[in-house]
Every structure is written in structure tokens, then in C-alpha cells.
PLY file of the C-alpha trace (Angstrom):
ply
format ascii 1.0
element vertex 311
property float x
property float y
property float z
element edge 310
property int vertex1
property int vertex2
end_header
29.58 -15.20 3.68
30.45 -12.61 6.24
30.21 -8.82 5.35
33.26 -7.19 5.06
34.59 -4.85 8.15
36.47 -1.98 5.77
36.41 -0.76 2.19
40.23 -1.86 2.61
39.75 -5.97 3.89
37.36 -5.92 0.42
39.71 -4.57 -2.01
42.38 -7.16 -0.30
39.77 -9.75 -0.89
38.15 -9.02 -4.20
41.23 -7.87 -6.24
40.82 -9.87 -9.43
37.91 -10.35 -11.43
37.65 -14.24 -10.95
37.28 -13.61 -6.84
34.44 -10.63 -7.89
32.89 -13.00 -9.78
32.59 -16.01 -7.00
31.72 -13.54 -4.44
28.74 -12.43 -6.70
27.79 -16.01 -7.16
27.59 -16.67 -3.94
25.18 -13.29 -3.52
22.94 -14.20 -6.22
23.11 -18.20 -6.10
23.88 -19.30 -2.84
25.95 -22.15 -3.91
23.40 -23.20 -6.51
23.20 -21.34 -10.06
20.14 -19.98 -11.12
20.06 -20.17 -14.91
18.24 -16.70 -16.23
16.29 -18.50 -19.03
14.41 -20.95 -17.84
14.95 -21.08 -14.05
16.61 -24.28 -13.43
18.56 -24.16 -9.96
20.63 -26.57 -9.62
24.50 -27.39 -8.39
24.59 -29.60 -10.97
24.97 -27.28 -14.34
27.62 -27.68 -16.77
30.57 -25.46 -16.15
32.40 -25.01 -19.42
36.19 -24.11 -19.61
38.40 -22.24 -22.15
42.21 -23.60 -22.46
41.08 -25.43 -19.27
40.01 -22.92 -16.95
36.86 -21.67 -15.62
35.81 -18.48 -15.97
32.01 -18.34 -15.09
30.61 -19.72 -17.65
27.81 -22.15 -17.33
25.38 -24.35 -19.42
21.64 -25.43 -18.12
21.17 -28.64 -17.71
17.88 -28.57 -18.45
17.71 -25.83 -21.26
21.10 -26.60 -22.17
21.28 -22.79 -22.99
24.49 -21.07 -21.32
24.58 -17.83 -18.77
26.60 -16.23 -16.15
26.16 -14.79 -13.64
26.00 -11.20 -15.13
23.12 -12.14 -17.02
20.39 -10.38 -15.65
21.76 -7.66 -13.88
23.12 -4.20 -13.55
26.03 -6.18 -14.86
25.41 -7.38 -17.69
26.55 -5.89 -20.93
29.21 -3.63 -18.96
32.43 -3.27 -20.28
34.01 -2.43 -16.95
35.46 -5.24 -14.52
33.38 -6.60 -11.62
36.32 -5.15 -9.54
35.62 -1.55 -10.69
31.94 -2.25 -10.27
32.77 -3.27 -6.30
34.78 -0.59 -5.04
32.02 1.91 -6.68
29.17 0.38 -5.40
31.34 0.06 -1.67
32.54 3.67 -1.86
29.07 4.74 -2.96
27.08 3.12 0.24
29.11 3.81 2.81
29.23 7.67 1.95
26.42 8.98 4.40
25.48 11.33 1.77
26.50 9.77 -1.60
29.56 10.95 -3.87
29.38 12.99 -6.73
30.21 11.74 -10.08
33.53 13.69 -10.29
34.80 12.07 -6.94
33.70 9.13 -8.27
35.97 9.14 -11.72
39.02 10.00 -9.34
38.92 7.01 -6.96
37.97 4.39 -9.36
39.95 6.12 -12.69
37.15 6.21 -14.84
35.37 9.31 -16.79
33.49 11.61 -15.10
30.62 10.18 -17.93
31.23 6.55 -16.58
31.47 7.10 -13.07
27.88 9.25 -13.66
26.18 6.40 -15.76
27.46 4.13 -13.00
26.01 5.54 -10.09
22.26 6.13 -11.84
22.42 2.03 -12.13
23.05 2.22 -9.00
20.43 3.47 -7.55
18.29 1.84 -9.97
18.73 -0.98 -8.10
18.36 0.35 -4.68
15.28 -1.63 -2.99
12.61 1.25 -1.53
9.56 -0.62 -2.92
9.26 -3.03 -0.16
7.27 -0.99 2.84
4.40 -1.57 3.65
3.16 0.00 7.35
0.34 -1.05 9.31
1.48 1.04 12.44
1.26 4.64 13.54
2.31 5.90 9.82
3.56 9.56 9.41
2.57 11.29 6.20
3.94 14.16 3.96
5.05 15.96 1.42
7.40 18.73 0.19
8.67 20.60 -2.59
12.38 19.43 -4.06
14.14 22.37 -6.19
16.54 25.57 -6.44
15.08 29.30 -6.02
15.52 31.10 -9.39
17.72 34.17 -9.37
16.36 35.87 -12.00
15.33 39.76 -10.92
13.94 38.46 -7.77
11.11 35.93 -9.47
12.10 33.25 -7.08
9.76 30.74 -6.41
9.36 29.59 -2.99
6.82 27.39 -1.05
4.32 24.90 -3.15
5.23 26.55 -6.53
5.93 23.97 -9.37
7.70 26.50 -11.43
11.26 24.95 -10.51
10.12 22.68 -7.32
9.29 19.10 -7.84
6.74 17.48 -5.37
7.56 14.57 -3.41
5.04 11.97 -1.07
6.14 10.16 1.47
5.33 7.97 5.04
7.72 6.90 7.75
6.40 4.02 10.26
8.74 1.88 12.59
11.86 3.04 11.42
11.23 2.38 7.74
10.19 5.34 4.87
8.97 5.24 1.86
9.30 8.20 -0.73
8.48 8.88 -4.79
8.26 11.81 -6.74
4.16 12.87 -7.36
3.01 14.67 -10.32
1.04 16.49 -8.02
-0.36 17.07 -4.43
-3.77 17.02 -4.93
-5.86 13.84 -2.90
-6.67 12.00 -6.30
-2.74 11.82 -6.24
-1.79 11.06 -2.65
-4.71 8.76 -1.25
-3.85 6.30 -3.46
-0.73 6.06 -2.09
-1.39 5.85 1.32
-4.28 3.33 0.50
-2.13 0.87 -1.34
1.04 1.24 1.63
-1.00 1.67 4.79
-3.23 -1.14 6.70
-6.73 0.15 6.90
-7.73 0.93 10.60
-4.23 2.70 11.01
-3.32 5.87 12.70
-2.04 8.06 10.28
-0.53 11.64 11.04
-0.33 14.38 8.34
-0.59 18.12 8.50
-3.42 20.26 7.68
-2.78 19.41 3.45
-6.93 19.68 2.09
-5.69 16.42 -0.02
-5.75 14.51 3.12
-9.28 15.67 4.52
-10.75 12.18 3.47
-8.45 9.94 5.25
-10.61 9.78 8.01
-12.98 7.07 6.05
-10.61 4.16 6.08
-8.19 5.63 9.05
-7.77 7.17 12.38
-6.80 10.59 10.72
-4.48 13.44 13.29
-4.23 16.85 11.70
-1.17 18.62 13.25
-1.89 22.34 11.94
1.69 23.20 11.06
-0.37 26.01 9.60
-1.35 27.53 13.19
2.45 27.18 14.63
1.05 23.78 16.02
3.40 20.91 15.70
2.68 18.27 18.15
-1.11 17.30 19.27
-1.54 14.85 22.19
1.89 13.46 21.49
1.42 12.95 17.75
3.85 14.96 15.35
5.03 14.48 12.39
8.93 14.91 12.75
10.29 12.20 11.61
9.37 12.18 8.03
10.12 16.21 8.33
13.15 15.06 9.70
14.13 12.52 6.35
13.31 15.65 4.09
15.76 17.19 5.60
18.35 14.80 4.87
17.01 14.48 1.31
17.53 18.45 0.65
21.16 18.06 2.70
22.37 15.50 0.64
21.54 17.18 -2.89
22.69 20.42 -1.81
25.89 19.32 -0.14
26.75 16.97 -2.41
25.19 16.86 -6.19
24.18 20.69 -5.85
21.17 20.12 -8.21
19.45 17.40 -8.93
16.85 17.30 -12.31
13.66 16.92 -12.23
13.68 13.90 -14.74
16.46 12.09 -12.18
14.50 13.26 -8.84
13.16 9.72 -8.81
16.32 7.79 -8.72
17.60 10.27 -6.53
14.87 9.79 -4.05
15.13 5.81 -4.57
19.26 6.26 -3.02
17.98 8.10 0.00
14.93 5.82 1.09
17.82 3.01 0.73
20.14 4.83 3.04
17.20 5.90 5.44
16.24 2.17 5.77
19.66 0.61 6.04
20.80 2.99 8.36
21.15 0.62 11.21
23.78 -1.68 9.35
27.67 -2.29 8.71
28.68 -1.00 5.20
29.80 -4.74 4.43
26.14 -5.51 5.44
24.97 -3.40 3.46
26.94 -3.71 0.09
25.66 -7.86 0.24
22.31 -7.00 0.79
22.67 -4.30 -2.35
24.29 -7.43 -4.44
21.25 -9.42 -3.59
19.28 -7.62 -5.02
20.96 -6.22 -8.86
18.38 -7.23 -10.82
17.21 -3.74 -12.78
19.31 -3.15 -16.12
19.40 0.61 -17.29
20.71 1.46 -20.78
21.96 4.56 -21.59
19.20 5.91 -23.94
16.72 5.06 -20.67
18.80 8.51 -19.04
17.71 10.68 -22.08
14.21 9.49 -22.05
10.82 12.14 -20.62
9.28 11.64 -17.66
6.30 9.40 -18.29
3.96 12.79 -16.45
4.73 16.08 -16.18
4.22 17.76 -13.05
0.90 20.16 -12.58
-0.05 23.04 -10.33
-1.91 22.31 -7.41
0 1
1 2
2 3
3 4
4 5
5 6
6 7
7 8
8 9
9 10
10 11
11 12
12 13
13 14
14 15
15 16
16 17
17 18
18 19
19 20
20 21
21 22
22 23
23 24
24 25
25 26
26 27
27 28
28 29
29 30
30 31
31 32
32 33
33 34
34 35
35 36
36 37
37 38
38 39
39 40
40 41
41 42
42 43
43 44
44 45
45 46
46 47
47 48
48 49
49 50
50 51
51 52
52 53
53 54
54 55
55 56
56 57
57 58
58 59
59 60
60 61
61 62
62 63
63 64
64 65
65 66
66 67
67 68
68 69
69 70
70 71
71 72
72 73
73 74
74 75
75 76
76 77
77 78
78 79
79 80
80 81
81 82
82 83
83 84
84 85
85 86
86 87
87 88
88 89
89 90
90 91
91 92
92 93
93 94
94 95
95 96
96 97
97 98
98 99
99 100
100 101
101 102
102 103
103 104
104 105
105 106
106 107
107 108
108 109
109 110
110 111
111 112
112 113
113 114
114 115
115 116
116 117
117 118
118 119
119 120
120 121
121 122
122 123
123 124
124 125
125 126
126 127
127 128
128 129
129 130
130 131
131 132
132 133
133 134
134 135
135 136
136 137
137 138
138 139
139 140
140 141
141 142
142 143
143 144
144 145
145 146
146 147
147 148
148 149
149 150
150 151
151 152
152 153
153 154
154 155
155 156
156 157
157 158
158 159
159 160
160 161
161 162
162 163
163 164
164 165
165 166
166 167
167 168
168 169
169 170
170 171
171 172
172 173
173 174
174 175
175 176
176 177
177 178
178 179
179 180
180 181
181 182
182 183
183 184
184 185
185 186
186 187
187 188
188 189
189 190
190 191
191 192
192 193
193 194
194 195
195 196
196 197
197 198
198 199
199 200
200 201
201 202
202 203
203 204
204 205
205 206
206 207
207 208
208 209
209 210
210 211
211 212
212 213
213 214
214 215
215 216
216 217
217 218
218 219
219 220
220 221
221 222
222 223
223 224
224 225
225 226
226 227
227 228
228 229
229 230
230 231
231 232
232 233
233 234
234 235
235 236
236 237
237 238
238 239
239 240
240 241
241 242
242 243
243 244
244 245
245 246
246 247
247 248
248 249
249 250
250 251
251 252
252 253
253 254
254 255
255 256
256 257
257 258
258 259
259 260
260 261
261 262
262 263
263 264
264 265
265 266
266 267
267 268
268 269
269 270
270 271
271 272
272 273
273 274
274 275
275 276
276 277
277 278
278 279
279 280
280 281
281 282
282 283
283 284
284 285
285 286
286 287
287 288
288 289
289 290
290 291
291 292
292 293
293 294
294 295
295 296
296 297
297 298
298 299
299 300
300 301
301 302
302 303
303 304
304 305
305 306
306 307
307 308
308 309
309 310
């Protein structure tokens, strides 16, 4: 199915919940339902009708249990219509920076509480897991957080106090963040170890934490330290460059961020980063694709599973 040009030719398109519905079968399915219990794919399952219409629901053929296609999603158990759902998700992705939860509530006339809820299952189930580099892979991390006001007892730099730590590479085009207890080696190196090919260039500042990347790597230091930022050609600007647009986007547009939602947080930007190249339309079917991660509303009041330590 072709990806829609304008938020406008989808809201013409998808206007009732019966064409939302289809359009997300043909996202998730293909053409041929995938029942969510026991796997059966097949053209061929029942479709059952109330007072003679079809409304999405289906039984297995195999299982003979019945699902639609909400069942397994960010869908399912949502009160609100599939059409509601589109137009947020839409509006959401093609903002450059995101939308705030009160903007939100306006355009789609929900609560401010809805609209919020709404966009954390959202990016819940924006892809960033996916890279994997085995080229010339730029690593780094930085400090996410506000400056405390109180009698000058700001915190600036590395300090944890209100700052939350964040890893991340960039390689061909693609990045790949997540938020890090910590910045120490026995944190990072893992990281880079499980994403990065061994026997690839990789590019970091003058961090101690990276001093052993040299045994499985070929390991550039740029000593950002010593006013150096560019060594025989190698730099490390473009992942400085995505932390930029990470800090732009939370300051411009949610103001603050928590440290217990960083993670999601980080999860929308990595999405936009790697899908900047795309159409919108493009973009909201390959989002569809892939809505596979439920979130309940007690998961938002739940601790972090670490807390985060000083260097």
C-alpha cells in the first residue's frame, strides 16, 4: 500500500474505524492474518459477523481460538478508536521534534492524561534496537538534565546529582543510544562489544572507560580535552551532533524530561535520527509494522530497574 503524501490525504482516507482497521491489517498481515495464539497464517481463517457484518473479527482455523488484529499490540485493550490512534501517531512523527502532551489533547480532543499515556506507547514501540555497525563507528557519551537553581549549587559537567548519563555510536547514517547507569568501562565496553564488529575503527574522546578498546579495535582518541577535535580526519561530530538534537528537542519542546522516562525519550529520538531520510507516510507504515510492545499504565509508575552511580 502506498504511504500517504499529507496528514490531510490520511484523515480523508482513514476516517472511520472499519478503514483504520483494514489499513492496519494490511500493515501487520499483508493480506494473510496472523492469529496471535498459535501462529497460524493463513487467508483462509474464519471471519465471523454480527447482524451480518464484519467487523474484524476472526477465528483460527487451526486453534479455532478468535483474535483481531489489535491483539498483540499497542492497541489492544485501548478504549480509544483506531482513528484517534492514527492521526496521533501521524501528527507525532512528522513533528521534527515531537509534540508535547498538551498540543497533543488539543488536536486529537482528548485529556492532557490520554494524549500523555498515548505518546509513552508510542515510543515504546519505536524500533532503535536494530543497529548493529561494523564500519568506522563513532562513540560517546553525555550528561542529560536541568542545572539546579538553588543558591548557586548547580551542577554542571559529569555530575549525576540531576544529569542522567547517556551511551551512544553513530556509523553510516544510523545511531544507536540508551540511558547507562554509569560511565565507567565495565558499563560502556559492553556495549560497544555487543554493537560493533571486532576489527572496527572506532572513534571516542579521551573518556579513561575507553582506554581498553584498543584490544579488539582500531581505537582514535580525539582529546576534546586538549581543544583537539579532529585527528587525521577522524572526529567525532556526528554523534556530538545527535546530542545536540536530543537536548534541543527536550528543551524546546517537553522542557524536562525524568530520569525514569529518559529511556523512552531517547528510544523517540534514535527513531527520528534513523528515519530521517523518509516521507512521513513512509514512515508512519513502517511505525505500524512494527506495534508490537503493550505498556500498561502501572508500567509508567514503576522504578528504574538501576539507579544511576557516580563515576
Amino acid at each position: 500500500m502506498n504511504p500517504f503524501n499529507s496528514l490531510l490525504q490520511m484523515m480523508k482516507t482513514l476516517h472511520t474505524e472499519d478503514d483504520c482497521r483494514q489499513y492496519l491489517e494490511d500493515m501487520r498481515w499483508g493480506g494473510e492474518p496472523v492469529c496471535p495464539h498459535c501462529g497460524s497464517i493463513s487467508k483462509y481463517h474464519y471471519k465471523l459477523t454480527k447482524n451480518g457484518k464484519f467487523e474484524g473479527l476472526y477465528k483460527c482455523k487451526d486453534c479455532r481460538k478468535r483474535f483481531a488484529v489489535r491483539i498483540g499490540t499497542m492497541f489492544e485493550d485501548s478504549n480509544l478508536p483506531l482513528e484517534k490512534w492514527f492521526y496521533a501517531i501521524y501528527i507525532f512523527l512528522s513533528h521534527k521534534k515531537g509534540i508535547s502532551s498538551v498540543q497533543l489533547a488539543k488536536d486529537i480532543e482528548v485529556t492532557q492524561k490520554t494524549a500523555w499515556f498515548m505518546l509513552q506507547r508510542i515510543r515504546k514501540n519505536m524500533k532503535d534496537d536494530d543497529a548493529n555497525f561494523d564500519d568506522m563507528t563513532q562513540a560517546d557519551e553525555t550528561y542529560v538534565g536541568g542545572k539546579s537553581r538553588s543558591f548557586g549549587n548547580g551542577t554542571q559537567g559529569r555530575s549525576l546529582k540531576e544529569k542522567t548519563p547517556v551511551f551512544g555510536m553513530v556509523s553510516g547514517g544510523k545511531v544507536y543510544a540508551q540511558v547507562v547507569p554509569n560511565a565507567k568501562a565495565e558499563t560502556l565496553l559492553p556495549i560497544i562489544d555487543e554493537r560493533v564488529k571486532k576489527g572496527s575503527t572506532v572513534i571516542t574522546d579521551g573518556l579513561s572507560s575507553y582506554n581498553k578498546l584498543s584490544d579488539n579495535y582500531i581505537h582514535k582518541v580525539i582529546p576534546h580535552s586538549e581543544k583537539i577535535y579532529c585527528v587525521d580526519g577522524f572526529h567525532t561530530n556526528s554523534i556530538e551532533g545527535f546530542w545536540s538534537h536530543i537536548k534541543r528537542g527536550i528543551l524546546g519542546i517537553y522542557h524536562m524530561v525524568s530520569k525514569k522516562h529518559l529511556p523512552k525519550y531517547c528510544k523517540e529520538f534514535v527513531f527520528r535520527y534513523n528515519t530521517r531520510d523518509i516521507s512521513d507516510g513512509l514512515r508512519f507504515n513502517l511505525f505500524l509494522q512494527g506495534v508490537t510492545e503493550r505498556m500498561y499504565y502501572g508500567e509508567l509508575l514503576m522504578k528504574p530497574e538501576w539507579t544511576w552511580e557516580s563515576n
